[in-house]
C-alpha positions in Angstrom: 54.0 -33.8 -39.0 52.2 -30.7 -37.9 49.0 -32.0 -39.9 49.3 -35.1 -38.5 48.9 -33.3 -35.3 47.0 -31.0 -36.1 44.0 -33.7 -37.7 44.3 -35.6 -34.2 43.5 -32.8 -32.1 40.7 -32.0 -34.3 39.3 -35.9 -34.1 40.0 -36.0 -30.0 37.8 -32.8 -30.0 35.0 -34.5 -32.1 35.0 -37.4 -29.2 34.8 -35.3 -26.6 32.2 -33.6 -28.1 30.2 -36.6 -29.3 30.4 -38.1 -25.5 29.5 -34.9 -23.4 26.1 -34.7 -25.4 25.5 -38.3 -24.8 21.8 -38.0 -22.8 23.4 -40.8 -20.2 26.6 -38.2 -18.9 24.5 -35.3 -18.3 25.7 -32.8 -15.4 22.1 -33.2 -13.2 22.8 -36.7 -13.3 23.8 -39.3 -11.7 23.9 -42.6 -14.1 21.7 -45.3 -12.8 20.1 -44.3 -9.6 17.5 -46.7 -7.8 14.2 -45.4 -7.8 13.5 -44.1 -4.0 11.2 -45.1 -2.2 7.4 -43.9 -1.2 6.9 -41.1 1.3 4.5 -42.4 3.9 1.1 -39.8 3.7 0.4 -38.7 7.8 -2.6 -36.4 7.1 -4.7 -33.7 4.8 -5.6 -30.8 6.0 -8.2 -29.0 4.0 -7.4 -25.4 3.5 -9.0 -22.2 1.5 -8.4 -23.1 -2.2 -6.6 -26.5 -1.8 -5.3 -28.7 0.8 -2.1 -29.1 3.1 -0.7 -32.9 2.8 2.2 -34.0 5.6 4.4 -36.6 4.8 7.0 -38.8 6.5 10.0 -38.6 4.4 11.9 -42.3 4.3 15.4 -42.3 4.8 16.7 -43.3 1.6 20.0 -41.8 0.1 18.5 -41.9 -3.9 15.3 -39.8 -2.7 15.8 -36.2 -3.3 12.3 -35.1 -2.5 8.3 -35.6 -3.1 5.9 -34.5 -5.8 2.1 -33.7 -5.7 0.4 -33.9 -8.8 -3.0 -32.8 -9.6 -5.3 -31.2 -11.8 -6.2 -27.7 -12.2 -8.6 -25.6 -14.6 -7.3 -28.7 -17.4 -3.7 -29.0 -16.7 -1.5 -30.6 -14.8 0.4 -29.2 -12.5 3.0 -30.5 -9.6 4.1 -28.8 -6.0 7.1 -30.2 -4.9 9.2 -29.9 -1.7 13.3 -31.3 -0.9 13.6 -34.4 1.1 14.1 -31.6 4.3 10.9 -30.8 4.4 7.3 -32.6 5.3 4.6 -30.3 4.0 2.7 -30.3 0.6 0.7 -27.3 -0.1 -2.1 -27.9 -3.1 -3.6 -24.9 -3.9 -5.2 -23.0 -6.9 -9.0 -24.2 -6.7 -11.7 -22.4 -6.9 -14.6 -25.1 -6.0 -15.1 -27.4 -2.9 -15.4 -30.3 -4.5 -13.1 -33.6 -4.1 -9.8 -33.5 -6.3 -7.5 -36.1 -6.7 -3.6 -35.5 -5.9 -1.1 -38.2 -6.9 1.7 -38.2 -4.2 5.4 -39.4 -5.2 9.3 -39.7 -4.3 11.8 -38.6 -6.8 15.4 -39.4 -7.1 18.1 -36.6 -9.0 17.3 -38.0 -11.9 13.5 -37.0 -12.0 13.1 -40.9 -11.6 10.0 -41.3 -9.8 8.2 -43.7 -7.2 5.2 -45.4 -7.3 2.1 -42.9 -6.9 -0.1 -43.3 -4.0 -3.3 -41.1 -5.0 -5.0 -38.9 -2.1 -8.5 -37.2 -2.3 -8.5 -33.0 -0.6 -11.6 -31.2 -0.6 -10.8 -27.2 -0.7 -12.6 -25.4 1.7 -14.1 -21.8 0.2 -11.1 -19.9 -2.0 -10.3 -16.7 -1.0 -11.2 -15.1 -4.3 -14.8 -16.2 -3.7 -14.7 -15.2 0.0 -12.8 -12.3 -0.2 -15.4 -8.5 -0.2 -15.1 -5.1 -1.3 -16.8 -2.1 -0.4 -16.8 1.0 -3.6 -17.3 4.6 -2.7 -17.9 7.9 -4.4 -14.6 9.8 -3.7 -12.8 12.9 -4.8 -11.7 12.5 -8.7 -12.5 9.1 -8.5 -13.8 6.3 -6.3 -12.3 4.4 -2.7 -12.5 0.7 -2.5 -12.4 -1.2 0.6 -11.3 -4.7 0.1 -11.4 -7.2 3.5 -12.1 -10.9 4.2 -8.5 -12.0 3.1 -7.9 -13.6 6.4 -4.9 -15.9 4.5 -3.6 -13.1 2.7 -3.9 -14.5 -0.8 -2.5 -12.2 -3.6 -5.7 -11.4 -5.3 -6.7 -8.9 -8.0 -10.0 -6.4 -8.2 -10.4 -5.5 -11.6 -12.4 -2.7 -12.0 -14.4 -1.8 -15.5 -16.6 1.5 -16.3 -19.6 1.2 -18.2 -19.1 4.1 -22.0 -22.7 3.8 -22.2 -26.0 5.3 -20.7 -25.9 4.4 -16.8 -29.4 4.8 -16.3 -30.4 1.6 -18.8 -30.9 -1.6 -17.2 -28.4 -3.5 -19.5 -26.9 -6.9 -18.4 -22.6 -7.2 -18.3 -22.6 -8.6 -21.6 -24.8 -5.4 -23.1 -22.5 -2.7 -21.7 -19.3 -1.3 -23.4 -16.6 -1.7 -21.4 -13.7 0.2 -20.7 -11.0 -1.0 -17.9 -9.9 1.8 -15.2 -7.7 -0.3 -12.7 -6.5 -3.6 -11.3 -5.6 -3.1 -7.4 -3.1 -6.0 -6.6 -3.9 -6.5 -2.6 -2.2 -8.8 -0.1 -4.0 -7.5 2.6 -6.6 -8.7 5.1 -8.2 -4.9 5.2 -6.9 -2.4 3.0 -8.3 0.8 1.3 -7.6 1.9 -2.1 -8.1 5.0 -4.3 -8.5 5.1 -8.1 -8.8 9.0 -9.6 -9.0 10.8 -12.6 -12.5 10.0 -13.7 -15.1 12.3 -14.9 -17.9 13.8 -12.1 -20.2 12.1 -14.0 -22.8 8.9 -12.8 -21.3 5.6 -14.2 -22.0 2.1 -14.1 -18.6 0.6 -12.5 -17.9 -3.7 -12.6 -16.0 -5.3 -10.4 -14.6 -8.8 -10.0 -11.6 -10.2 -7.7 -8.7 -12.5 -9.6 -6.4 -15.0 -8.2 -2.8 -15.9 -9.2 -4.5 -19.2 -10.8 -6.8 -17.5 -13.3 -9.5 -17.9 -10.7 -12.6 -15.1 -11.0 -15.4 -14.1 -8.7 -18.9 -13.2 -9.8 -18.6 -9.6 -11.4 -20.9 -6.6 -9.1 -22.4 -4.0 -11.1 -22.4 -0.7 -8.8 -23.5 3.0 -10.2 -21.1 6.0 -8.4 -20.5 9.3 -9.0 -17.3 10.6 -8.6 -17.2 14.2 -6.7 -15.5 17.0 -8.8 -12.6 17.7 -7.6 -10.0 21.0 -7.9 -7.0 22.9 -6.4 -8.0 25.3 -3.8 -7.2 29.2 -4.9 -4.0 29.6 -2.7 -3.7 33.2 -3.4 -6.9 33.2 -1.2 -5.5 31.1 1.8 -3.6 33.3 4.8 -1.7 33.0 8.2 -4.8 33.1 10.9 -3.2 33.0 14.0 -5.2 32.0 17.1 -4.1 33.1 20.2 -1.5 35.7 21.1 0.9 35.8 18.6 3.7 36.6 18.2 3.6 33.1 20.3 5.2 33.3 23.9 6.7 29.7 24.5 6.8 30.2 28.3 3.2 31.4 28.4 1.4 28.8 26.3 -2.0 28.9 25.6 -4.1 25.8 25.5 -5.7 25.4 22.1 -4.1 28.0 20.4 -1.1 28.2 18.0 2.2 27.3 19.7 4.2 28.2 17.0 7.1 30.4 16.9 8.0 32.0 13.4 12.7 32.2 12.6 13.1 35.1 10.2 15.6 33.2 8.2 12.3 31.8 6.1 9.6 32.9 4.3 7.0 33.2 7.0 3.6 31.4 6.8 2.8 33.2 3.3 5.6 30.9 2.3 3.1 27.7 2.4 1.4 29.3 -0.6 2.7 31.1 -2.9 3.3 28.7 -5.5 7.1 29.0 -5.6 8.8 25.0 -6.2 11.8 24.4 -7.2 14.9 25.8 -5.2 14.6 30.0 -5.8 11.4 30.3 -3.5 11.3 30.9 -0.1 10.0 28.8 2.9 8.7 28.2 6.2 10.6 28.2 9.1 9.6 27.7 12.9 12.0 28.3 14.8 14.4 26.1 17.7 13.1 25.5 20.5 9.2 25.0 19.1 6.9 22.5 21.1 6.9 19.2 19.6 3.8 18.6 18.2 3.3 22.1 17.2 0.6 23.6 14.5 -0.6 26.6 12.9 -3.8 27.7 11.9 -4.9 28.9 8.1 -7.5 30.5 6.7 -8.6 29.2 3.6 -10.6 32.3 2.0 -13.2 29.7 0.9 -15.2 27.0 2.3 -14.7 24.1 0.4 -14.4 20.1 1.2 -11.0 18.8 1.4 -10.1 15.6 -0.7 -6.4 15.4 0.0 -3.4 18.0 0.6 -0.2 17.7 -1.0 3.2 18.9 1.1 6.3 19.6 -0.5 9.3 19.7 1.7 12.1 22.7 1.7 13.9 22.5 -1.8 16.0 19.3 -1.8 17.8 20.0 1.9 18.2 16.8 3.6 15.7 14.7 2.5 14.7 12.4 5.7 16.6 14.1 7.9 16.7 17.2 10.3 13.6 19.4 10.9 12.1 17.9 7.6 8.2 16.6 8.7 7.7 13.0 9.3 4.5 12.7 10.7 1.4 15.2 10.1 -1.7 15.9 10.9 -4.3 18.1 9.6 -7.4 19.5 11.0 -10.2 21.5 9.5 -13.3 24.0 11.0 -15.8 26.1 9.7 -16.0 27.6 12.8 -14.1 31.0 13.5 -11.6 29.3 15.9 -10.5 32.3 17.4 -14.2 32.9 19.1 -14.3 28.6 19.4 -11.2 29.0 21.5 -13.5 31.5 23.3 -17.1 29.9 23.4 -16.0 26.3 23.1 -12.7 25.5 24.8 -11.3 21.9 25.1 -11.5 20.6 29.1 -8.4 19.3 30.4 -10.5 16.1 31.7 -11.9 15.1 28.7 -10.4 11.7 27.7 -9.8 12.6 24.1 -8.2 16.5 25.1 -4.8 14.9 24.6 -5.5 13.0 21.2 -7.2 16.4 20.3 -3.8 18.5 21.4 -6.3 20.5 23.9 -8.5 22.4 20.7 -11.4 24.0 20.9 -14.1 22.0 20.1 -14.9 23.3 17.0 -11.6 21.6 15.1 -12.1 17.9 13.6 -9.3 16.1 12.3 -9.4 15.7 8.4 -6.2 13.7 7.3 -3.3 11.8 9.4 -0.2 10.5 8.0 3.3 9.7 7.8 5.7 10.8 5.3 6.2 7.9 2.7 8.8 6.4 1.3 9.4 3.8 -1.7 11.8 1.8 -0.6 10.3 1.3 3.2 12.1 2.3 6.4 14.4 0.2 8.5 12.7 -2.1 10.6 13.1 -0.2 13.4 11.2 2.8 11.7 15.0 4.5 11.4 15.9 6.2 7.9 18.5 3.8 6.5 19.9 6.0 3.3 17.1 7.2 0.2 17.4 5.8 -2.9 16.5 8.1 -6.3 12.8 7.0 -6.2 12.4 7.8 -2.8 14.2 11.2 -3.3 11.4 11.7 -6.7 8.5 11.0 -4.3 9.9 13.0 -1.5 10.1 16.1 -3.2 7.2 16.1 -6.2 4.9 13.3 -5.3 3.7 13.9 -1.2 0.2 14.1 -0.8 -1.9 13.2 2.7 -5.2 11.8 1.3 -8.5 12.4 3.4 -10.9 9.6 4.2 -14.3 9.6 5.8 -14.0 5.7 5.9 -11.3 5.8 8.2 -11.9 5.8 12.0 -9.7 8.6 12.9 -11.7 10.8 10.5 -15.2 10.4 9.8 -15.7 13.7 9.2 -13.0 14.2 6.6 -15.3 15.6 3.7 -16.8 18.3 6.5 -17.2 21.4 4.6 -14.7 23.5 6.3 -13.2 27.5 6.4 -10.1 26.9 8.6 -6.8 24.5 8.4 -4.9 23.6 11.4 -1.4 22.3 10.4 -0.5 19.9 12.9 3.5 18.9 12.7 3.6 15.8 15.4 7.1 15.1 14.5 9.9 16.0 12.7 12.6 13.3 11.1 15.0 14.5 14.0 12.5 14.6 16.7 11.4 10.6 16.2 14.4 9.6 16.0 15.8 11.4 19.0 12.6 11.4 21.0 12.7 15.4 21.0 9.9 17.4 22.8 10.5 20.7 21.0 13.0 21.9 17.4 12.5 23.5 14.7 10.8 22.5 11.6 10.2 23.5 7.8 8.0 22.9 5.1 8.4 24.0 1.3 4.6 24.2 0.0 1.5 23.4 1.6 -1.4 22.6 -1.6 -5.2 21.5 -0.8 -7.2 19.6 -3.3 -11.5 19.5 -3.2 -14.9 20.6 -3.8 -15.3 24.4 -3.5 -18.7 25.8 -2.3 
């Protein structure tokens, strides 16, 4: 009896089997299923690289939504939207000529409706109108990218040229060797590749969209600048002004700065000394927020970028930790420029300038960065382990003489001003004076 049993079980298992793989019961299904009907076309609208296409959706209960098919670079491909929606987007082309797009319903079974073919003519794609601007940096080179008014992801592929960059070779002559691709979604965005030789070399570049799309490759010849570490042993405390500093008889121009014994002093910014044992600097409570202090270098050199490391892995984001620098640079004696060339309370920038002499020049601006983004309202909303990685080892403020702010960034210069505009605590709480840290202060450039 039991095989009995047993040998009907196994035969009621074999039907069940046999009728859930029949093509006709399948889950994203639903048997027979009228075919919908057409979706009404109520314009085109031509747009960089393709075409926008409304529709009036009809109210039928079998349509589940509408299909646009078309070709693109030899193969067809479909954008589709749910019944809810009204808007086609064809995009992908790289050419303004006139492309056909076939335009159908479709029920849950993939069952389509009769196609009603449209004609779009792209206007100019953004890989063909999007520009770029290469410069001869530090270590490297700077690229500029702009034009990307639609924000398209693009792609700059850049190439160097392993043979002579004085011959006047063709693309197709030249060995090539790839350096970087800088993914941009950016209307105006500036970029830094380094690590290359401080030698002259013949660079290509050409922009990439997300449809296999290329621009016309650019042939440019740079040089990279030599870049190195400044000698830190050489750099030292230079204060300008009175000091020690008198917070209730404040100087205009000079340091404001007031030093707490519990750290290392300013000799503590250089003397090499990472990784939890070393000392740091410590300014004390009740500090003027912004507050800065002045360094003398030891050597004039041109500064590419300075790296910061915070104090040794205490409370990352938080507290008297720097959030927002700024970094000036002179190679003028400042103590005689506080003298000779003072800053005049009615001049419109003397506030932007934080009253210095006019001798000082900003070099580098910037905000402490962090992976994983800040809230939205700019608030620290926990650190993740990347974010801790980059806090401590990876900080660096880069210098740019294509920004704005700082034209004069690659200025030779003697002097560094270390300007702290606000600490983690003080943004948050809107503070006008506390006390502040940093671990290691590092500048990177050419030495003269």
């Amino acid at each position: 009896m039991k095989k009995i049993l047993i040998s009907l079980s196994l035969l009621l298992m074999a039907v069940i089997t046999l009728v859930s793989c029949g093509d006709g019961n399948r889950i994203d299904q639903k048997g027979e299923i009228a075919i919908p009907q057409e979706p009404t076309i109520v314009g085109i609208k031509s747009v960089p690289g393709g075409a926008v296409i409304k529709v009036a959706i009809p109210d039928d209960p079998n349509l589940k939504g509408v299909v646009a098919t078309y070709q693109r670079n030899g193969a067809t491909v479909e954008s589709r939207i749910s019944r809810y929606l009204d808007t086609l987007v064809v995009e992908g082309y790289a050419d303004e000529n006139e492309h056909d797009v076939v335009i159908r319903s479709f029920n849950a079974n993939d069952d389509k409706s009769e196609g009603q073919t449209v004609k779009i003519t792209p206007l100019v794609a953004p890989v063909k109108t999007a520009k770029f601007e290469a410069f001869e940096s530090f270590g490297g080179i700077k690229i500029r990218i702009t034009d990307n008014p639609t924000l398209a992801k693009l792609a700059l592929v850049v190439q160097c040229d392993q043979t002579n960059p004085d011959q006047d070779l063709a693309y197709d002559q030249r060995k090539w060797k790839d350096v970087s691709t800088f993914f941009t979604e950016s209307n105006s965005v500036v970029l830094t590749r380094r690590g290359l030789e401080a030698v002259p070399t013949v660079f290509a570049f050409h922009f990439r969209d997300d449809f296999g799309n290329v621009s016309e490759t650019q042939l440019i010849k740079l040089t990279p600048k030599e870049e190195v570490a400044l000698n830190k042993k050489l750099c030292k405390h230079y204060p300008v002004g009175t000091y020690p500093v008198d917070l209730k008889k404040l100087q205009p121009g000079a340091d404001n700065f007031v030093n707490d014994t519990g750290g290392g002093g300013v000799d503590a910014l250089f003397d090499g000394v990472y990784n939890g044992t070393g000392k740091f600097f410590l300014a004390a409570k009740g500090n003027p927020i912004p507050t800065w202090l002045t360094i003398d270098l030891g050597q004039e050199a041109s500064i590419s970028r300075i790296a910061t490391k915070p104090r040794w892995d205490y409370m990352p984001f938080q507290s008297g930790n720097v959030r927002e620098w700024e970094f000036w640079g002179t190679d003028v004696d400042p103590r005689q420029d506080l003298i000779n060339n003072p800053a005049n309370k009615d001049d419109a920038d003397y506030q932007s300038r934080h009253g210095f002499s006019r001798g000082w020049f900003m070099i580098a601006k910037g905000e402490q960065y962090k992976p994983s983004g800040y809230a939205p309202d700019g608030t620290v909303d926990g650190w993740t382990s990347e974010d801790r990685e980059y806090y401590l080892n990876s900080t660096e403020y880069e210098c740019d003489n294509t920004n704005p702010l700082t034209p004069r960034a690659f200025d030779k210069i003697r002097y560094l001003r270390i300007v702290v505009v606000n600490t983690f605590e003080s943004w948050q709480y809107k503070q006008t004076s506390g006390g502040w840290f940093i671990g290691e202060v590092s500048p990177y450039g050419q030495i003269y």
